[in-house]
N, CA, C and O of each residue as an XYZ file, in Angstrom:
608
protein
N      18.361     -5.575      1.949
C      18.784     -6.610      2.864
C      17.720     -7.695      2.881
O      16.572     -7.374      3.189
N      18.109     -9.379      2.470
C      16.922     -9.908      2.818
C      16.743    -10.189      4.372
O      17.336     -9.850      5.396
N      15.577    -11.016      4.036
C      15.529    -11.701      5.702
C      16.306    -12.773      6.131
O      16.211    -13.142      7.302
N      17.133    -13.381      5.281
C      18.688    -14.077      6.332
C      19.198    -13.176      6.449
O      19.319    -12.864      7.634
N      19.745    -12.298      5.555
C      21.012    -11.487      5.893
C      20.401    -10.554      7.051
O      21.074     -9.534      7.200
N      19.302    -10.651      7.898
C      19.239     -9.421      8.957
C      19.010    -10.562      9.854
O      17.877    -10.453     10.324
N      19.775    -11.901     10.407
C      19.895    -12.675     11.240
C      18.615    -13.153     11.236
O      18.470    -13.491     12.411
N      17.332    -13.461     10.520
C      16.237    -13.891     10.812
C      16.584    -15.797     10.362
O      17.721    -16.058      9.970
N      15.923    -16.533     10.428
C      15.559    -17.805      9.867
C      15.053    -17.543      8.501
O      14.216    -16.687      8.214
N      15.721    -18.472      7.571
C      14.983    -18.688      6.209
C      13.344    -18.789      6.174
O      12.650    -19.278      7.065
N      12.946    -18.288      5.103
C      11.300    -18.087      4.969
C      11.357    -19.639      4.424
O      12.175    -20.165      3.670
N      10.027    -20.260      5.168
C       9.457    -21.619      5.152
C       8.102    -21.469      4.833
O       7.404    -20.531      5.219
N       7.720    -22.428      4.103
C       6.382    -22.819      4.324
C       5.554    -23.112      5.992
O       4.539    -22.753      6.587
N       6.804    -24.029      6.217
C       6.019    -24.577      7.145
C       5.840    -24.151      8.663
O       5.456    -24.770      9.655
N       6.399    -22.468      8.390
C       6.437    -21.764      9.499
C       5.825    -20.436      9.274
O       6.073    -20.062      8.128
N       4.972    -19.409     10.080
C       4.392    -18.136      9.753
C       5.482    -17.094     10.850
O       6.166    -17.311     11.850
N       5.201    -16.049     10.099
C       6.014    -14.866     10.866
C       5.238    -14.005     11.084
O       5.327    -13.348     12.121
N       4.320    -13.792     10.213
C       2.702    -13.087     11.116
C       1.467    -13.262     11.500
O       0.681    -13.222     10.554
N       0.738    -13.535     13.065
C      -0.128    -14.283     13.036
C      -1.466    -13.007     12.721
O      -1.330    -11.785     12.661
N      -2.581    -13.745     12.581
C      -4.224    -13.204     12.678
C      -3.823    -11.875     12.854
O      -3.463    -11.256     11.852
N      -3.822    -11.340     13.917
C      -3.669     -9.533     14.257
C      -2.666     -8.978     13.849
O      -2.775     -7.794     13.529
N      -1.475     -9.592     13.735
C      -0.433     -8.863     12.611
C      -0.476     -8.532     11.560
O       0.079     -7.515     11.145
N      -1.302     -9.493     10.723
C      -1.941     -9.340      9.219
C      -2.348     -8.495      9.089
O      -1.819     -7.548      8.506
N      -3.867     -8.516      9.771
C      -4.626     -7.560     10.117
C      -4.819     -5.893      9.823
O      -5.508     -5.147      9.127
N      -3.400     -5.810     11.145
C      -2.908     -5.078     11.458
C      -2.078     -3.612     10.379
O      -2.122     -2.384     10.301
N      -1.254     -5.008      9.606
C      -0.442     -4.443      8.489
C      -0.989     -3.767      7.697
O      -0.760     -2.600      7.381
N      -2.408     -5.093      7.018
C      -3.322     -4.390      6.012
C      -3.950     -3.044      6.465
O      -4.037     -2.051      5.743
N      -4.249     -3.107      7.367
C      -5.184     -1.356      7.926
C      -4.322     -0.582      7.731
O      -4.522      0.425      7.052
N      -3.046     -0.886      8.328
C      -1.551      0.413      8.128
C      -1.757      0.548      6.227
O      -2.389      1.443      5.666
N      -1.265     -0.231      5.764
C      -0.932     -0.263      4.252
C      -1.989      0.445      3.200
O      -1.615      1.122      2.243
N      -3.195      0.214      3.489
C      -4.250      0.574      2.906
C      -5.121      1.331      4.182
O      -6.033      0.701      4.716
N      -4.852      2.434      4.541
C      -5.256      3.492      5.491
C      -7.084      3.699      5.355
O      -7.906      3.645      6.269
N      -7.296      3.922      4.016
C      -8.640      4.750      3.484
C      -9.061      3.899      2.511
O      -8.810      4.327      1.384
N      -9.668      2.738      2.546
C     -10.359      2.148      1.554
C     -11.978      2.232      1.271
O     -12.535      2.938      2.111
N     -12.764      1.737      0.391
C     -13.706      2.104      0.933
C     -14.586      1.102      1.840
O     -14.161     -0.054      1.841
N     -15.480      1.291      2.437
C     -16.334      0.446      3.084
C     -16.390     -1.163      2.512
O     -16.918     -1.474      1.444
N     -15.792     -2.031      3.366
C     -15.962     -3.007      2.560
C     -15.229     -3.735      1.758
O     -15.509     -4.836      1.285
N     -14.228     -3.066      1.603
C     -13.235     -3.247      0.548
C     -11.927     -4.253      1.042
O     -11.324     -5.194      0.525
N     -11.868     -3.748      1.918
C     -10.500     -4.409      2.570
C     -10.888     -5.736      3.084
O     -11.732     -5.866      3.970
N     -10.352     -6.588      2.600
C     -10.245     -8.042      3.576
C      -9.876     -8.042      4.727
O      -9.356     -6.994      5.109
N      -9.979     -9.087      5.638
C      -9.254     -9.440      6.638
C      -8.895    -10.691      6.729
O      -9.226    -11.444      5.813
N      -8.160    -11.188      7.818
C      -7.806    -12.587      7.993
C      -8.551    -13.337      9.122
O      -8.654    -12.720     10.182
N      -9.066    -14.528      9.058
C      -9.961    -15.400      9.833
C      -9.148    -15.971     10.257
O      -9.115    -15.729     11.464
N      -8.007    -17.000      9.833
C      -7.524    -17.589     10.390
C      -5.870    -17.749      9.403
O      -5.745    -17.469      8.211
N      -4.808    -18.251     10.300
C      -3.244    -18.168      9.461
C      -2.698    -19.241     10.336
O      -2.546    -19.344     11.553
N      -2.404    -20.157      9.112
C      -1.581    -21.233      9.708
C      -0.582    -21.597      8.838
O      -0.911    -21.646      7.653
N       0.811    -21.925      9.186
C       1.167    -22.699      7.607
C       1.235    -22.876      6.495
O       2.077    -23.750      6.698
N       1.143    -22.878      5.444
C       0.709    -22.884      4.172
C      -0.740    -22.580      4.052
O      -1.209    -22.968      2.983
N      -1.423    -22.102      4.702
C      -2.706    -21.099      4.896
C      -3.461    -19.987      5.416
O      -3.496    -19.660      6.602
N      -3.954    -19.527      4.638
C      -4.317    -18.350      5.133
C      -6.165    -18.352      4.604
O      -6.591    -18.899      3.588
N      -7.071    -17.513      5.719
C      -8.512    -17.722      5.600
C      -8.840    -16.240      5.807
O      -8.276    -15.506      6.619
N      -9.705    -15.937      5.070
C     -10.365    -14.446      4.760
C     -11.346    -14.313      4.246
O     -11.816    -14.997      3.337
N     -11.926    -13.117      4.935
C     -13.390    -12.672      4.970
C     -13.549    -11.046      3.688
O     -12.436    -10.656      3.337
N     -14.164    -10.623      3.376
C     -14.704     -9.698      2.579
C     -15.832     -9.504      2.702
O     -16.309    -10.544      2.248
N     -16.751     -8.814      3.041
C     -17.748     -7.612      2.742
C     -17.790     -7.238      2.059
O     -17.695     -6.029      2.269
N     -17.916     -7.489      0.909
C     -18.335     -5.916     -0.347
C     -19.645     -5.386      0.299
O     -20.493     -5.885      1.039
N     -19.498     -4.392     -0.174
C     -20.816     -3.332     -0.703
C     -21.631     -3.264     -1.728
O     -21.490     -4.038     -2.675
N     -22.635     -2.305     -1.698
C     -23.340     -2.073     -3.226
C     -22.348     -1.768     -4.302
O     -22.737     -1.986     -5.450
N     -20.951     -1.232     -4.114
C     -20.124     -1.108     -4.836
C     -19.654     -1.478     -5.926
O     -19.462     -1.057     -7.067
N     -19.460     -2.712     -5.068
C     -18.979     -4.082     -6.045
C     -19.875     -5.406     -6.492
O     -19.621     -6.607     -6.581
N     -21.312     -4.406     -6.784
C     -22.341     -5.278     -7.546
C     -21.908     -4.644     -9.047
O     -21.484     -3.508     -9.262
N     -22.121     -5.612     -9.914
C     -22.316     -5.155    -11.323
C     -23.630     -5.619    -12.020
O     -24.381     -6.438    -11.489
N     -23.866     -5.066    -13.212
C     -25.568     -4.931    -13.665
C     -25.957     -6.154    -13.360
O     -25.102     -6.959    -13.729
N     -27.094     -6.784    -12.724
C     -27.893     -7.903    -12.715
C     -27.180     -8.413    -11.005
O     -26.896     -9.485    -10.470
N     -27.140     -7.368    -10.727
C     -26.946     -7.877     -8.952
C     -25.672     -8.952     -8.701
O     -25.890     -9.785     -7.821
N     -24.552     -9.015     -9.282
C     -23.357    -10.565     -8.828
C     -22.135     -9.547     -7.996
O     -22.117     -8.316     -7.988
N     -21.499    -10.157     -7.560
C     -20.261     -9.458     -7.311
C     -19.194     -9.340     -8.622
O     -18.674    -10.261     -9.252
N     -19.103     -8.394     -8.742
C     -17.850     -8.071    -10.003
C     -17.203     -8.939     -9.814
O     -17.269     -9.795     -8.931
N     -16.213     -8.747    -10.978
C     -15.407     -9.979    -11.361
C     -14.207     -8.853    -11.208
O     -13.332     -9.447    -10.578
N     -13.766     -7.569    -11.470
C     -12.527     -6.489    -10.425
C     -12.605     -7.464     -8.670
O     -11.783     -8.195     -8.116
N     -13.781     -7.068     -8.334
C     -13.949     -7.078     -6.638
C     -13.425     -8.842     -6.592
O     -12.725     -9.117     -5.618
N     -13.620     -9.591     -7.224
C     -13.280    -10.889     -6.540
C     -11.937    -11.025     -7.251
O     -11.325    -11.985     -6.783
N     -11.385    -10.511     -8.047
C      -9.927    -10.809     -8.538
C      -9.186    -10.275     -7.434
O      -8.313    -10.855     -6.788
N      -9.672     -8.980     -7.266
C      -9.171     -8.211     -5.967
C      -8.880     -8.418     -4.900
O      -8.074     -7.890     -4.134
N      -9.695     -9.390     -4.802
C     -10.117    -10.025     -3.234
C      -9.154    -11.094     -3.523
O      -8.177    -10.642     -2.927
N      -8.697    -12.399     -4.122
C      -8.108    -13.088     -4.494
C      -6.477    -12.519     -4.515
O      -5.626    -13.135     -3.874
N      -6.178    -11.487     -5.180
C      -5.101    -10.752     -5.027
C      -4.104    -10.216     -3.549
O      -2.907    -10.073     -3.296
N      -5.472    -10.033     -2.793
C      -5.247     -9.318     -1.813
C      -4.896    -11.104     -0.495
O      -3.971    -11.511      0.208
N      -6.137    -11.512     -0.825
C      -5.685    -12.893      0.484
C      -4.293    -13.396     -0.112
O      -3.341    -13.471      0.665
N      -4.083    -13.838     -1.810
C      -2.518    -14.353     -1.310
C      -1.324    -12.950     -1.256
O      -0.172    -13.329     -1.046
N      -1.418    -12.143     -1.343
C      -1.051    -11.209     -0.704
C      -0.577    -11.535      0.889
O       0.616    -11.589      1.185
N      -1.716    -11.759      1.931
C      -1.514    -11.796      3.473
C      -0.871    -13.215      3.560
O       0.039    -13.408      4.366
N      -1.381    -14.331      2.649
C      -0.380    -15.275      2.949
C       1.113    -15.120      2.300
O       1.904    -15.947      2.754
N       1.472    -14.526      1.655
C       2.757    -14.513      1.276
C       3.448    -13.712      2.926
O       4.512    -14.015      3.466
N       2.530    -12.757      3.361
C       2.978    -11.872      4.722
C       3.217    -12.967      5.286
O       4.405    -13.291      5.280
N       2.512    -13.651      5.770
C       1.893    -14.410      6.913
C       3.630    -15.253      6.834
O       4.470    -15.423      7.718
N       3.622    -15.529      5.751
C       5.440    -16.263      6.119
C       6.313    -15.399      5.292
O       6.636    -16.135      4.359
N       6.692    -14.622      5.172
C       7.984    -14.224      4.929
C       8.148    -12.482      5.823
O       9.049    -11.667      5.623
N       6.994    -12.340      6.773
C       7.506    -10.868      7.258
C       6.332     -9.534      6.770
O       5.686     -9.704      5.736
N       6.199     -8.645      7.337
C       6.033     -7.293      7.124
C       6.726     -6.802      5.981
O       7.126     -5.648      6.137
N       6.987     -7.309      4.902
C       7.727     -6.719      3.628
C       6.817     -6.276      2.915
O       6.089     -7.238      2.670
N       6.315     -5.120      2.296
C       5.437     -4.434      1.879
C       5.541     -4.787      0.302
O       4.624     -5.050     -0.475
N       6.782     -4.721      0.088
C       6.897     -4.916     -1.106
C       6.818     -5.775     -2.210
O       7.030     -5.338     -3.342
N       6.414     -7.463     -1.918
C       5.997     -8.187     -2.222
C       5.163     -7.938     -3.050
O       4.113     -7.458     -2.622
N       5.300     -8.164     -4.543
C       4.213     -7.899     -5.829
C       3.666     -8.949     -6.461
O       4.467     -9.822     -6.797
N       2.415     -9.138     -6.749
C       2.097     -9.772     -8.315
C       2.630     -9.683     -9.125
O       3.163     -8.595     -9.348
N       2.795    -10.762    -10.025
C       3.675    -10.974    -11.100
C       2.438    -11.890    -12.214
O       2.379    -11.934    -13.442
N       1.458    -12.616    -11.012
C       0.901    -13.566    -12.257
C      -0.583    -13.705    -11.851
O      -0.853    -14.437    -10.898
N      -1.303    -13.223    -12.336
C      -3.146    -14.446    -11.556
C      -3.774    -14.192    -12.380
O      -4.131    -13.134    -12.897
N      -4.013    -15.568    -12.614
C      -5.303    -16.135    -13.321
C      -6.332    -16.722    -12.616
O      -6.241    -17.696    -11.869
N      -7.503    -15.956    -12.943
C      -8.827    -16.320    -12.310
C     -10.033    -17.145    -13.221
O     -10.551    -16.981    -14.325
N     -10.136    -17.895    -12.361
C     -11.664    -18.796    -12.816
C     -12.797    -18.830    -12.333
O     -13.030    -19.320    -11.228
N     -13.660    -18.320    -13.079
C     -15.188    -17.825    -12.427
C     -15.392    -19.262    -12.601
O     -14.729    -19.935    -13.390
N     -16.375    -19.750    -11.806
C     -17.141    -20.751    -11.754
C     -18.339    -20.729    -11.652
O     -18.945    -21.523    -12.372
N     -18.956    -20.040    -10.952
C     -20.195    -19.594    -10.839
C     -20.362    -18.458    -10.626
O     -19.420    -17.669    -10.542
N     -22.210    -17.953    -10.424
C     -22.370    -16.572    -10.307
C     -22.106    -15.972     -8.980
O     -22.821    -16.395     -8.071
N     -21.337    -15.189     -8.722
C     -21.242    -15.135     -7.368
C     -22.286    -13.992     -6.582
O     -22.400    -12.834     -6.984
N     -22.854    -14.422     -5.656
C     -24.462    -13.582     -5.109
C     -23.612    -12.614     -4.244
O     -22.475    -12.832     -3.825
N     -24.531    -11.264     -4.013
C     -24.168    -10.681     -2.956
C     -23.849    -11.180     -1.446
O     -24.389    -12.162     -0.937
N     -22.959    -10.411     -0.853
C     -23.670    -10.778      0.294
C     -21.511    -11.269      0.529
O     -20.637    -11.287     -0.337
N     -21.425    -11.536      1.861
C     -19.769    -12.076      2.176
C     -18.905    -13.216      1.568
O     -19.202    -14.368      1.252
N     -17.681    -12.488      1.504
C     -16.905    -13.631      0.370
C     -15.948    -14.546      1.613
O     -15.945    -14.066      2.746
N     -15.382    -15.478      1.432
C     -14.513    -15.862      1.885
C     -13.914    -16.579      0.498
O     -14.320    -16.905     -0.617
N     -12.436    -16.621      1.452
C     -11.359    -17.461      0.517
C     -10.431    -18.384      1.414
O     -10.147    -18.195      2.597
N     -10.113    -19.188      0.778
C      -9.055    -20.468      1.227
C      -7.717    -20.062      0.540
O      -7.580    -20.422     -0.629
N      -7.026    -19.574      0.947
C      -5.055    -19.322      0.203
C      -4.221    -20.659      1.034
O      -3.956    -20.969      2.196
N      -3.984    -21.264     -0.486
C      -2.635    -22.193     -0.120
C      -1.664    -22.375     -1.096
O      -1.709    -22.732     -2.273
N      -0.415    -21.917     -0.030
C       0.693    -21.768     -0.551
C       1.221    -23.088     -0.846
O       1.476    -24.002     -0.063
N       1.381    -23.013     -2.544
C       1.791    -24.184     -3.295
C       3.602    -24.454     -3.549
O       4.119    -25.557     -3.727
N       4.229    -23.298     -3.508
C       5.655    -23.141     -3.610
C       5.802    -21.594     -2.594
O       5.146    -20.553     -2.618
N       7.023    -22.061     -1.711
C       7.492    -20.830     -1.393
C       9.360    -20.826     -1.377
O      10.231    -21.383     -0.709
N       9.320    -19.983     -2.376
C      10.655    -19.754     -2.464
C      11.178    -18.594     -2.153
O      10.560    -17.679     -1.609
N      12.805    -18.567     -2.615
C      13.758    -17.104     -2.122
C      12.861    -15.550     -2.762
O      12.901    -14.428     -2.257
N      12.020    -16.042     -4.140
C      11.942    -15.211     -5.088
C      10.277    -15.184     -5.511
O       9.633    -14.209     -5.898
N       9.814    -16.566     -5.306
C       8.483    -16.692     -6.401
C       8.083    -17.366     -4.769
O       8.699    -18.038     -3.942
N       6.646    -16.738     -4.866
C       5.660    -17.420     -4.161
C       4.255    -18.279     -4.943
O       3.534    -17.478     -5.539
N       3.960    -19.180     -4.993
C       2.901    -19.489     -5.816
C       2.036    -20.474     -4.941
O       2.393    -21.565     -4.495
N       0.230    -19.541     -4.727
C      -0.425    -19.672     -4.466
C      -1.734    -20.455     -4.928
O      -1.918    -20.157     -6.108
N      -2.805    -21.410     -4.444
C      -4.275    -21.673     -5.201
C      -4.841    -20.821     -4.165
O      -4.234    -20.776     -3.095
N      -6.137    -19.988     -4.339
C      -6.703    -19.091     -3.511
C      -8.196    -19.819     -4.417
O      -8.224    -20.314     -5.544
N      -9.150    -19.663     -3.566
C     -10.243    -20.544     -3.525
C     -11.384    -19.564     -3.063
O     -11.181    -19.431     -1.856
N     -12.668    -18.682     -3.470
C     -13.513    -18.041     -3.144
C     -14.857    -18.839     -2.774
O     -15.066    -20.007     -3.102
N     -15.492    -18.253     -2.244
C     -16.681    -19.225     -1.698
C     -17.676    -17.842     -0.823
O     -17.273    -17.048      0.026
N     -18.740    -17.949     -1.294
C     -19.600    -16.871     -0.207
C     -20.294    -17.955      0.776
O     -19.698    -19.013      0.983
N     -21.608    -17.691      1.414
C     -22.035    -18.215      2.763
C     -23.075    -19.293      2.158
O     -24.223    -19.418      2.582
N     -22.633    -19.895      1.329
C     -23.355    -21.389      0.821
C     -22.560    -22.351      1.770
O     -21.395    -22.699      1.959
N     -23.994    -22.630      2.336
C     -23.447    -24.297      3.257
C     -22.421    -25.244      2.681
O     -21.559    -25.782      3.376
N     -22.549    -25.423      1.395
C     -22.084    -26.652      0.661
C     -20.547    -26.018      0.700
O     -19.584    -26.779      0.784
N     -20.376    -24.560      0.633
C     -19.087    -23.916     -0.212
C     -18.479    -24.550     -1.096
O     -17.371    -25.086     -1.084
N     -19.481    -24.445     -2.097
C     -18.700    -24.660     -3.605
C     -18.351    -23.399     -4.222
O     -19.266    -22.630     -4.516
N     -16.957    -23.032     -4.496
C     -16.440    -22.378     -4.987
C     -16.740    -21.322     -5.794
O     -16.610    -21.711     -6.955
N     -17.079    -20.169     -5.760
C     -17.325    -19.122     -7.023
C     -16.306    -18.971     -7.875
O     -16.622    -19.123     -9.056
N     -15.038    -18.688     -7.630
C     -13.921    -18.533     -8.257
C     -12.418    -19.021     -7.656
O     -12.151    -19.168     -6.463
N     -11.665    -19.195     -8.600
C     -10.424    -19.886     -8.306
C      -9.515    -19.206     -9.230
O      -9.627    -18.796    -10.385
N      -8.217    -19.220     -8.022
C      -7.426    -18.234     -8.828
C      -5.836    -18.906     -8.308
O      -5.458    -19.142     -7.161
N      -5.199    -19.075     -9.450
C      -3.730    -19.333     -9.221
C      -3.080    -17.842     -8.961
O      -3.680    -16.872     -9.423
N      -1.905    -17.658     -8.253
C      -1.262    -16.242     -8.045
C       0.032    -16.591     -7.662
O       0.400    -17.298     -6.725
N       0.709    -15.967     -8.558
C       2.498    -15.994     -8.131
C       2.586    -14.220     -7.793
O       2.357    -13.217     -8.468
N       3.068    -14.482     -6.304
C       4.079    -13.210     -6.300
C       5.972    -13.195     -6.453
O       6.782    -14.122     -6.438
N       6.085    -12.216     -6.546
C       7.926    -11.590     -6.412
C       8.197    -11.348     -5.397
O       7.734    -10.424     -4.728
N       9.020    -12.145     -5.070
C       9.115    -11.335     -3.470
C      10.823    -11.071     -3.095
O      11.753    -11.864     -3.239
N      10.845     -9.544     -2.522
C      11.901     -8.658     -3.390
C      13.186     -9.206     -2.328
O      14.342     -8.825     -2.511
């Protein structure tokens, strides 16, 4: 059943169906046992945006001290992930279909954030720019990642 056919309003850009603690919320349900660190959260959800925080751990250092390049695809994966939530519903099932990532720089230990904006949202394809940045004043970008999901 989609979400017209169960009397809801068409999924918009320019409207969210889950705010900050719903996200949140979902992700902790969905991913129960991750490890320390691992799981994102949401800072802020508006509109065609969504803002998120990450913690890695020693985990997700690789040789010469950076954050992996798994952990920030991951992380990238996962924020347009909550913005695809953030407007179309609690639908779990919402998949990747496409992301391409661009390292830009080295990215240092220490907290990630990301910028997700939803570039197309349709019946079927969601397509996202998701934007990484750790706690540099300037926030110039570590990595950039285009992401289309399916959304069922």
């Amino acid at each position: 059943m989609t979400l017209e056919a169960a009397g809801t309003a068409p999924i918009s850009a320019s409207a969210i169906r889950m705010d900050v603690a719903a996200l949140n919320a979902f992700m902790e349900n969905a991913f129960p046992e991750p490890r320390p660190g691992a799981l994102p959260y949401v800072v802020q959800a508006a509109p065609g945006h969504v803002q998120a925080r990450l913690d890695p751990g020693d985990h997700a250092l690789r040789p010469g001290g950076l954050i992996s390049g798994p952990t920030q695809m991951g992380f990238a994966d996962m924020v347009a992930y909550m913005l695809v939530l953030a407007h179309i519903g609690p639908v779990a099932m919402a998949v990747t279909s496409a992301l391409n990532y661009q390292f830009l720089r080295p990215c240092r230990p220490g907290p990630l954030f990301a910028d997700a904006h939803m570039l197309r949202l349709g019946k079927r394809l969601a397509v996202m720019d998701v934007r990484i940045w750790t706690e540099d004043a300037a926030k110039k970008p570590v990595g950039q990642a285009n992401v289309t999901y399916a959304i069922p």
